[in-house]
BAVEX-447995 format. One line per field, with one value per atom (N, C-alpha, C): residue in three letters; x, y, z. Coordinates in nm, 2 decimals. Each point is the difference from the previous one (the first is absolute). Layout:
// BAVEX-447995
kedo <- (Ala | ...)
x <- (X | ...)
y <- (Y | ...)
z <- (Z | ...)
***
This chain:
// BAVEX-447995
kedo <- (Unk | Unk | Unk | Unk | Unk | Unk | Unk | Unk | Unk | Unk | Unk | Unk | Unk | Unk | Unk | Unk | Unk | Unk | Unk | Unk | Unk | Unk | Unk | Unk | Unk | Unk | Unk | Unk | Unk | Unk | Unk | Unk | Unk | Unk | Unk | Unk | Unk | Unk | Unk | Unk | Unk | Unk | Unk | Unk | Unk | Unk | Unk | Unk | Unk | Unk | Unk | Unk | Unk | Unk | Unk | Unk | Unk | Unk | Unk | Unk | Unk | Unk | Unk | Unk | Unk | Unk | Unk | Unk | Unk | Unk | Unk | Unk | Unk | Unk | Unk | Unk | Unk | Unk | Unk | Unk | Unk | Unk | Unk | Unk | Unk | Unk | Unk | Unk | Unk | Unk | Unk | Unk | Unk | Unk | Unk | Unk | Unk | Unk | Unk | Unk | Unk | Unk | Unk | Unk | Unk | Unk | Unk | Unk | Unk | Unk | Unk | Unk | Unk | Unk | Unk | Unk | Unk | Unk | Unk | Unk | Unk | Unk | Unk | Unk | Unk | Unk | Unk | Unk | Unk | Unk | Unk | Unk | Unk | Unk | Unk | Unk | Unk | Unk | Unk | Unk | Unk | Unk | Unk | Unk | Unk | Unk | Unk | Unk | Unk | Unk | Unk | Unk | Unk | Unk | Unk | Unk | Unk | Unk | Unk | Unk | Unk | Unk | Unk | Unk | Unk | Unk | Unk | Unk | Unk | Unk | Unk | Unk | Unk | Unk | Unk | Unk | Unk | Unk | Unk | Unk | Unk | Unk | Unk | Unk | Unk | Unk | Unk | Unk | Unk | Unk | Unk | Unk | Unk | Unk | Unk | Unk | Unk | Unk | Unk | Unk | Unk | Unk | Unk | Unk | Unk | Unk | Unk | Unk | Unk | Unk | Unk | Unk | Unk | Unk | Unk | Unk | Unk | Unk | Unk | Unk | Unk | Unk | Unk | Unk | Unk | Unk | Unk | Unk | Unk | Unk | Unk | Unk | Unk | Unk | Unk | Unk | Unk)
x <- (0.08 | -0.08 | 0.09 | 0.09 | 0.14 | -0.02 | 0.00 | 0.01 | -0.10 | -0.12 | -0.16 | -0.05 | -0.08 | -0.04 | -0.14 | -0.10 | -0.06 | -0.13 | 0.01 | -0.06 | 0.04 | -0.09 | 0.06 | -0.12 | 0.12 | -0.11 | 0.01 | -0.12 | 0.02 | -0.13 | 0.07 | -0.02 | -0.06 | -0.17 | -0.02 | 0.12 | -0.03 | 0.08 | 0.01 | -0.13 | -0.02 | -0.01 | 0.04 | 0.01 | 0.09 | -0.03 | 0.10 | 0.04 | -0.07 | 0.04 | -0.15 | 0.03 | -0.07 | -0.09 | -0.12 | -0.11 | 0.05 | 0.02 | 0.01 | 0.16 | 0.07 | 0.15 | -0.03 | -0.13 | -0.01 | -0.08 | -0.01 | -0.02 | 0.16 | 0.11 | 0.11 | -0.02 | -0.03 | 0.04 | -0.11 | -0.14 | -0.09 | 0.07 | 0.08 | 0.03 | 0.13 | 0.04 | 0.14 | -0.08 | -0.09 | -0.08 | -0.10 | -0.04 | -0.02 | 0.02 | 0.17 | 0.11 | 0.05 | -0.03 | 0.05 | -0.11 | 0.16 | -0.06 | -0.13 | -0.07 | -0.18 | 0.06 | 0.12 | 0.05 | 0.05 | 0.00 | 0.08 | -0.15 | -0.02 | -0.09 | 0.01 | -0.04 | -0.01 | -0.08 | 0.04 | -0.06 | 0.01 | -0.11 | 0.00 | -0.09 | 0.07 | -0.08 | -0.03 | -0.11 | -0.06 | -0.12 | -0.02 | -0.10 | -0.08 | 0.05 | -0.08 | -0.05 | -0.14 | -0.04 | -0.01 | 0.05 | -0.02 | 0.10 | 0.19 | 0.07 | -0.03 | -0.08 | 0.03 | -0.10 | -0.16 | -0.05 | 0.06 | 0.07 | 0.11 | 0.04 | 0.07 | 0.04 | 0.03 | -0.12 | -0.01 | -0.06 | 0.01 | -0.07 | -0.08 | 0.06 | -0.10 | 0.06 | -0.10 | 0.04 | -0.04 | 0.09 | -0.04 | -0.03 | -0.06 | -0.06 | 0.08 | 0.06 | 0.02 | -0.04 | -0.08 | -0.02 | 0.01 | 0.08 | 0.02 | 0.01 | 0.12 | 0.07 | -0.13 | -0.10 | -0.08 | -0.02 | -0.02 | -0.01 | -0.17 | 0.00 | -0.15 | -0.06 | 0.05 | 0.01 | 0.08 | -0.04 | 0.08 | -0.09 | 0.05 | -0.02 | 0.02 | -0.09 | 0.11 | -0.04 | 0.05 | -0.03 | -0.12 | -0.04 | -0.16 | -0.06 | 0.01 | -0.06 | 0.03 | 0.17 | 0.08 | -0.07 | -0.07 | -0.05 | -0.17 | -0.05 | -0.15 | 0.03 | 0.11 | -0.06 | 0.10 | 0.06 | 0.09 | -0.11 | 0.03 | -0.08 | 0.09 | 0.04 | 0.09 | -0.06 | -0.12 | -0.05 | 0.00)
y <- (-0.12 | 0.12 | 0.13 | -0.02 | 0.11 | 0.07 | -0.05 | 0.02 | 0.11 | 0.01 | 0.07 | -0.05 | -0.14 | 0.01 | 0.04 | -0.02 | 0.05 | -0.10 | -0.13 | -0.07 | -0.17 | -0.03 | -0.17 | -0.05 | -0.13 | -0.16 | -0.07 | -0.06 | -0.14 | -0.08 | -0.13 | -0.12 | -0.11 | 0.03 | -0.13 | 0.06 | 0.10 | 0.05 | -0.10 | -0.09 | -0.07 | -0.13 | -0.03 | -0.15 | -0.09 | -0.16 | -0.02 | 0.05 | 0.10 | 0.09 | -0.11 | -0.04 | -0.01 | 0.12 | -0.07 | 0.11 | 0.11 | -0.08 | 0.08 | 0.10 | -0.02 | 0.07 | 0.10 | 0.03 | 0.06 | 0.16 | 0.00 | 0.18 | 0.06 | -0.06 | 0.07 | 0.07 | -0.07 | 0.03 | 0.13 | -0.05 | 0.14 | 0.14 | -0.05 | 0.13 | 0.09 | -0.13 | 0.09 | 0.08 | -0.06 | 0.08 | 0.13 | 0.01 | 0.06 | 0.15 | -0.04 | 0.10 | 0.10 | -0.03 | 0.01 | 0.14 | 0.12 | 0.13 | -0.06 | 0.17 | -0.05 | 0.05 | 0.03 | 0.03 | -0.12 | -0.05 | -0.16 | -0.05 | -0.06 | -0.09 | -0.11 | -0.08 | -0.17 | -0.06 | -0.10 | -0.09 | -0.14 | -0.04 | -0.14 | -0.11 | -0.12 | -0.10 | -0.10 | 0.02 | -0.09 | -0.06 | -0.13 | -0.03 | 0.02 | 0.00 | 0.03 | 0.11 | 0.04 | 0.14 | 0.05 | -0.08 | 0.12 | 0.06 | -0.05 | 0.08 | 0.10 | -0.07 | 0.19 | 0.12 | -0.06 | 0.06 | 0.08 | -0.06 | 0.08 | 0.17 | -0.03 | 0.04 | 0.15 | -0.07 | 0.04 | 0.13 | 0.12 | 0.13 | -0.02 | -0.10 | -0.03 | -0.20 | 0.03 | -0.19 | -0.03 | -0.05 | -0.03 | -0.13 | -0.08 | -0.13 | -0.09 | -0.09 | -0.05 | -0.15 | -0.07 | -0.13 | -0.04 | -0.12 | -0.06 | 0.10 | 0.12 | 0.04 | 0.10 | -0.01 | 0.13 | 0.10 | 0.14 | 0.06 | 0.06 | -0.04 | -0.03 | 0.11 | 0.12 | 0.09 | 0.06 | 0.13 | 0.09 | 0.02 | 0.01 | 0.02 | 0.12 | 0.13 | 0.11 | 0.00 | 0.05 | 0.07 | -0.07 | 0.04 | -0.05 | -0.13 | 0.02 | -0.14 | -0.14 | -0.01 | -0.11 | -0.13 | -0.01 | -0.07 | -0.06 | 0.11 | 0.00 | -0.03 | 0.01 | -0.03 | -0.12 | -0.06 | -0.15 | -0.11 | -0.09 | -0.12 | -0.11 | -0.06 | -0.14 | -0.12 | -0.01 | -0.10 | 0.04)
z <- (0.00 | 0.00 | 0.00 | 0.02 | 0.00 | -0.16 | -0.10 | -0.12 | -0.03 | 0.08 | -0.03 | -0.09 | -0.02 | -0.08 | -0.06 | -0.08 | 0.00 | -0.05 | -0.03 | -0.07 | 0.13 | 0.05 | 0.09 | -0.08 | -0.03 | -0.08 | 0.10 | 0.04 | 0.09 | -0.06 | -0.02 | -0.02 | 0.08 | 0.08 | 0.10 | 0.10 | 0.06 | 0.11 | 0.14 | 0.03 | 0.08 | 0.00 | -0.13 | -0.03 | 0.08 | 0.01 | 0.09 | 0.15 | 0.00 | 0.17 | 0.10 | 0.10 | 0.09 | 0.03 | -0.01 | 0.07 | 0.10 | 0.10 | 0.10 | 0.00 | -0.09 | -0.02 | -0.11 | -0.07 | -0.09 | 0.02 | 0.16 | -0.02 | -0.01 | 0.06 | -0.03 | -0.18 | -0.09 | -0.10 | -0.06 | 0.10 | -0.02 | 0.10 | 0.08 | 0.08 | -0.05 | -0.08 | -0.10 | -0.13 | -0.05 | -0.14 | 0.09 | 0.17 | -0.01 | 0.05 | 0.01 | 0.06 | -0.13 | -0.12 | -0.12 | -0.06 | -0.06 | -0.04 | -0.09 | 0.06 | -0.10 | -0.08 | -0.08 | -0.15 | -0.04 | 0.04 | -0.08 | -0.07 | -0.13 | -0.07 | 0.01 | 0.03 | 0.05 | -0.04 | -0.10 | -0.10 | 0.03 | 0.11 | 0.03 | -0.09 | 0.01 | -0.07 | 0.09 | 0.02 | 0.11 | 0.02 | 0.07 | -0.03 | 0.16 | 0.06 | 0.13 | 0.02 | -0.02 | -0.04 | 0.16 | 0.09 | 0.15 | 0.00 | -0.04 | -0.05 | -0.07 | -0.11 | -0.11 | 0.08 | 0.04 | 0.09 | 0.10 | 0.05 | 0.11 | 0.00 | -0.16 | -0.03 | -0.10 | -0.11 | -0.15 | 0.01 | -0.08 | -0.03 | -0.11 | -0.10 | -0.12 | -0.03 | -0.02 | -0.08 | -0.14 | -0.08 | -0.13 | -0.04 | 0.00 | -0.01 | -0.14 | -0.04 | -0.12 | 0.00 | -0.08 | 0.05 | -0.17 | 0.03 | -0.16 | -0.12 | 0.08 | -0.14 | -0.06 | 0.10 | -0.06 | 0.13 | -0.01 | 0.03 | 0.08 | 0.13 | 0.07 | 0.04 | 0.07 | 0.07 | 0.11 | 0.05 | 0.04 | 0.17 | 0.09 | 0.15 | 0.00 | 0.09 | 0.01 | 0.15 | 0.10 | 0.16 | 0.04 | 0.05 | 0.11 | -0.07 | -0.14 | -0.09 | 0.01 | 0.04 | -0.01 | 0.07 | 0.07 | 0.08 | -0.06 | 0.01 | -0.08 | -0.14 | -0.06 | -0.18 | -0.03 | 0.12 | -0.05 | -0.02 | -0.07 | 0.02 | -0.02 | 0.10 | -0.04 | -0.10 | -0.01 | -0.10 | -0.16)
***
């Protein structure tokens, strides 16, 4: 993080992590400048919930929809 950067990828940030060992990794994303953009790929939507200001949905290579603020919750459908 020394570098500043301006763009973080993560990959299934919580994969493999034990349940219970896995708020450390919510408490380091949520120590992190609100200027950094953070582009997770994830499937555990209580992570991105956590998290997310907008969500952009992609399922099979197509493009599903967009989440913005207050909506993220009300306009997901996991089915």
């Amino acid at each position: 993080m020394s570098l500043r950067p301006r763009i973080l990828l993560l990959d299934e940030p919580a994969a493999g992590v034990p349940s219970h060992e896995t708020e450390v990794i919510h408490q380091a994303l949520g120590r992190l400048p609100a200027d950094i953009a953070i582009l997770i790929i994830e499937h555990d939507m209580g992570v991105v919930f956590r998290f997310a200001h907008e969500i952009v949905v992609l399922a099979y290579i197509s493009h599903t929809g967009v989440f913005l603020g207050g909506n993220l919750c009300g306009g997901w459908s996991s089915g």
